[in-house]
C-alpha positions as CSV (number, residue, x, y, z in Angstrom):
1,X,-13.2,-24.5,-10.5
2,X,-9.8,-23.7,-10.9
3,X,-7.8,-20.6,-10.0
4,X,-5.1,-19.7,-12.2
5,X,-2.9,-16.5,-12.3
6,X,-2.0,-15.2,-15.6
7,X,1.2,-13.0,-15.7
8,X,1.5,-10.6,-19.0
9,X,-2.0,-10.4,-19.3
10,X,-2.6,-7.3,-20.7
11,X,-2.3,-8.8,-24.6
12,X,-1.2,-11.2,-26.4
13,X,-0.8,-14.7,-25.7
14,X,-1.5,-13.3,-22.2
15,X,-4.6,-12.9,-22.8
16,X,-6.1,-15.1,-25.1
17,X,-4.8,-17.6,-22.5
18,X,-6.9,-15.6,-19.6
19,X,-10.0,-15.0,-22.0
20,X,-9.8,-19.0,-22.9
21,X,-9.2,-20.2,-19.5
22,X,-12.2,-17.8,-18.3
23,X,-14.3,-19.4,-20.7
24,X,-13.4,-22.9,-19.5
25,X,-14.4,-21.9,-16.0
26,X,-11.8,-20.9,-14.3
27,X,-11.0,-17.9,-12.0
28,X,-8.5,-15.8,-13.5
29,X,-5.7,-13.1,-11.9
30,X,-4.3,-11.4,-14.5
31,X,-1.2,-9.6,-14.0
32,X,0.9,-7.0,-16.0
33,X,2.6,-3.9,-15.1
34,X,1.8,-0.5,-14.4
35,X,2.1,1.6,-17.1
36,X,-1.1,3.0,-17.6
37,X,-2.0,1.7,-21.4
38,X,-1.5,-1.8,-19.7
39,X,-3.8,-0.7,-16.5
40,X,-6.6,-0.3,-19.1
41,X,-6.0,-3.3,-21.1
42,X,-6.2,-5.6,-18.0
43,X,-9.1,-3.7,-17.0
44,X,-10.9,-4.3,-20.3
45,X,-9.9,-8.2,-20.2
46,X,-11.6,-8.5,-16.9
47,X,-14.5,-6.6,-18.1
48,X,-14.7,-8.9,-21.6
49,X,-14.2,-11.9,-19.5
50,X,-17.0,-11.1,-16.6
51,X,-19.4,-9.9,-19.3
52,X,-18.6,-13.5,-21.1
53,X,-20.1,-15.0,-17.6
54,X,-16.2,-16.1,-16.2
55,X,-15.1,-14.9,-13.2
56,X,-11.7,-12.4,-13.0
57,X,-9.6,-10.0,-11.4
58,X,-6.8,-7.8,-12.2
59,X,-3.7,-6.8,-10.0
60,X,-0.4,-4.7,-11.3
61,X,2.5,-6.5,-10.7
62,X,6.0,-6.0,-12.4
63,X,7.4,-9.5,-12.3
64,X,11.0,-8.3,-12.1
65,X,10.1,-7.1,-8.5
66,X,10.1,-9.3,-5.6
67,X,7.2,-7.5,-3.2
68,X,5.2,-7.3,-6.0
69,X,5.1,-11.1,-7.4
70,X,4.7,-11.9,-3.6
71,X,1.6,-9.5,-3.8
72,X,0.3,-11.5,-6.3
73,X,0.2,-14.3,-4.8
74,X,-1.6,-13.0,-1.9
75,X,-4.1,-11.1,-4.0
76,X,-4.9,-14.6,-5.4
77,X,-5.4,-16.1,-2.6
78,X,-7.3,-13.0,-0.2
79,X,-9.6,-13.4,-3.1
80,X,-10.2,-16.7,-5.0
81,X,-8.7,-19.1,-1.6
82,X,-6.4,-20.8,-3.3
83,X,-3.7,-20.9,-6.3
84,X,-4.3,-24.1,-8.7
85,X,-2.1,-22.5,-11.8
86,X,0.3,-20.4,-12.2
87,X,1.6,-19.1,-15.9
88,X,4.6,-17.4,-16.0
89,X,4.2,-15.6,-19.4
90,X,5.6,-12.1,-18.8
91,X,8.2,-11.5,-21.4
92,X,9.8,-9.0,-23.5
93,X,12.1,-9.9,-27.0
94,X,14.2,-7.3,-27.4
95,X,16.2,-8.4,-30.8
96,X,19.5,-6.7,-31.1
97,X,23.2,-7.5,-32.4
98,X,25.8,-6.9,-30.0
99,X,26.9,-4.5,-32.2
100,X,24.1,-2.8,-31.1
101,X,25.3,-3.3,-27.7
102,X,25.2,0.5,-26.5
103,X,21.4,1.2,-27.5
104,X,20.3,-2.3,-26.4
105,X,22.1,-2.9,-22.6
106,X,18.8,-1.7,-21.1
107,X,16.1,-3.5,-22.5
108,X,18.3,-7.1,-22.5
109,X,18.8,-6.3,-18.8
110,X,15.1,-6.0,-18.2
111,X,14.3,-9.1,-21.2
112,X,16.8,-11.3,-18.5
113,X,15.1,-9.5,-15.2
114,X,11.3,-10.0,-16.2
115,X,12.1,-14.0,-17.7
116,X,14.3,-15.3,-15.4
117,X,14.0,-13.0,-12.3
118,X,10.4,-12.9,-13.1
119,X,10.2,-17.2,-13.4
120,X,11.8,-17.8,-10.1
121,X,9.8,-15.2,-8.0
122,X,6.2,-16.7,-9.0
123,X,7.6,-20.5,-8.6
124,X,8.2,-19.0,-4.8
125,X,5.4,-17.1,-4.5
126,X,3.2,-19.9,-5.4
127,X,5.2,-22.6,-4.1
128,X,4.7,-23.0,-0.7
129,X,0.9,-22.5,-1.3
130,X,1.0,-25.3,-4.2
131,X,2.5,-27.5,-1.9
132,X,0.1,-26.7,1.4
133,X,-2.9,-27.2,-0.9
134,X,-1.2,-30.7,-2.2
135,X,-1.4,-29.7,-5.7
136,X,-0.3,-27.0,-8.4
137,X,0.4,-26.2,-12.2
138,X,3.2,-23.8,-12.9
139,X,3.3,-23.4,-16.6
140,X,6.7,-21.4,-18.1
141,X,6.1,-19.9,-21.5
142,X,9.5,-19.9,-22.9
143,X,10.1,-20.1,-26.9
144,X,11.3,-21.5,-29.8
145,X,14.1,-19.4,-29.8
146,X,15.3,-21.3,-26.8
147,X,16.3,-24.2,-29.0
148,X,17.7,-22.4,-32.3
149,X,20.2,-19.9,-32.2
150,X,19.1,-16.7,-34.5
151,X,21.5,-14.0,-35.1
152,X,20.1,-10.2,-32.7
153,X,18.5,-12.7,-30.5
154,X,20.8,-14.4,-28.1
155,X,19.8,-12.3,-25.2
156,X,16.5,-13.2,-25.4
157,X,17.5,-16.9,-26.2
158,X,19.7,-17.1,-23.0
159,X,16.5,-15.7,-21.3
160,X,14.4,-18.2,-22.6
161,X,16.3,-21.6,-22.2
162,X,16.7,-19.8,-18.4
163,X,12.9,-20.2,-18.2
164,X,12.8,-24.0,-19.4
165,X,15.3,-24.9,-17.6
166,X,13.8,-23.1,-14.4
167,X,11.2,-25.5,-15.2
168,X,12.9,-28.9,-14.9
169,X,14.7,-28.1,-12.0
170,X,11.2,-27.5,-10.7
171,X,9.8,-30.6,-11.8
172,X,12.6,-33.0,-10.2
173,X,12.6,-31.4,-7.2
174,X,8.8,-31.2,-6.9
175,X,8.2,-35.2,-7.8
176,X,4.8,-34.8,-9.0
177,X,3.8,-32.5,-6.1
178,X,3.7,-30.0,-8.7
179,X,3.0,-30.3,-11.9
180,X,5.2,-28.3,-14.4
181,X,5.0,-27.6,-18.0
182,X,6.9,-25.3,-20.3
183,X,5.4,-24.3,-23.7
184,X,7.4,-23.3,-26.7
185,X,4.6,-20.6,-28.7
186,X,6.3,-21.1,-32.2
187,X,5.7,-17.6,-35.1
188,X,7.6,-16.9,-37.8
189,X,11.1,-17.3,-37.3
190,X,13.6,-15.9,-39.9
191,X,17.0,-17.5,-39.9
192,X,20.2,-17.0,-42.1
193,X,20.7,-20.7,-42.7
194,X,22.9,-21.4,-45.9
C-alpha cells in the first residue's frame, strides 16, 4: 500500500487526485493551507475518502514555508512509516498584464513562492526519506502554460517551467533512485494567435 502526500488538496485536481488514489488503496496526506474554508474542505475529503473504505489524513501546511513542508513530511511518516509519493500540486494562476503590475505584485510573488519555493521544499522534505527507503515518486504538476506563452500569464508561466524544470534536475541527479514525473493538466486555453 502506498503512501502518498497530496499537496493542494483541498479541491480541485488536488483532490480528485487524493479521492482517486484513495480508492486505489493508497494512504493519503493531504495538504493545503490554513485558511479556514480550506481546513473544512480537507476535512471533508478525508471524511469522503474514509467513508469510501481508503485510508487518509489531513495536515495544514503552506508550501511557501519551510517548517511547515518539513512538518509534512514528518506527519507522513509519525503516521503512515514511510513516504512512497509525493505530488507537488499546490498552485495559484494569478493572470495579469504587467500593466496591471501595481494590483498584481502580490499575488505573482506568492504564484512564484507556492510553485517554485513550494517544489523545492517537498523534493527536500521527502528526499532524504525517498532515498533511505530506496525508493520514491515525486510527481510536479506544472502546466500547459509552461510551454506556450499567453498574454496576462507570464508570471505564472515562469512559475510553471520553474516546476518542470525543478523536475529534471531531480531526475539526473537522482538516476533512477527516484522516480520523477511532471504532468502538464491541459483546460481551455485562449490565445491571441493571428
Amino acid at each position: 500500500m502506498r503512501i502518498a502526500i497530496l499537496t493542494g488538496a483541498s479541491s480541485g485536481f488536488g483532490k480528485l487526485t487524493a479521492k482517486r488514489a484513495a480508492e486505489m488503496g493508497g494512504k493519503i496526506v493531504l495538504a493545503a493551507r490554513s485558511e479556514e474554508k480550506l481546513k473544512e474542505k480537507l476535512k471533508e475529503t478525508v471524511a469522503e475518502i474514509k467513508a469510501a473504505g481508503g485510508e487518509a489524513s489531513y495536515i495544514v501546511t503552506d508550501v511557501a514555508k519551510k517548517d511547515d513542508v518539513f512538518a509534512m513530511a514528518k506527519f507522513a511518516v509519525d503516521t503512515y512509516g514511510r513516504i512512497d509519493v509525493l505530488v507537488n500540486n499546490a498552485g495559484t494562476m494569478p493572470l495579469a498584464f504587467f500593466s496591471e503590475h501595481e494590483q498584481a505584485l502580490d499575488k505573482w510573488e506568492q504564484c512564484i513562492d507556492i510553485s517554485i519555493k513550494g517544489t523545492i521544499f517537498g523534493i527536500s522534505a521527502v528526499y532524504d526519506q525517498m532515498i533511505k527507503q530506496g525508493q520514491g515518486q515525486v510527481i510536479n504538476v506544472s502546466s500547459i502554460y509552461a510551454i506556450c506563452p499567453v498574454a496576462s500569464a507570464g508570471v505564472y508561466q515562469v512559475a510553471k517551467m520553474g516546476v518542470q524544470y525543478l523536475a529534471e534536475s531531480l531526475r539526473s541527479e537522482c538516476q533512477g533512485k527516484i522516480k520523477v514525473t511532471t504532468i502538464k493538466p491541459t483546460g481551455f486555453m485562449k490565445t491571441n494567435l493571428s
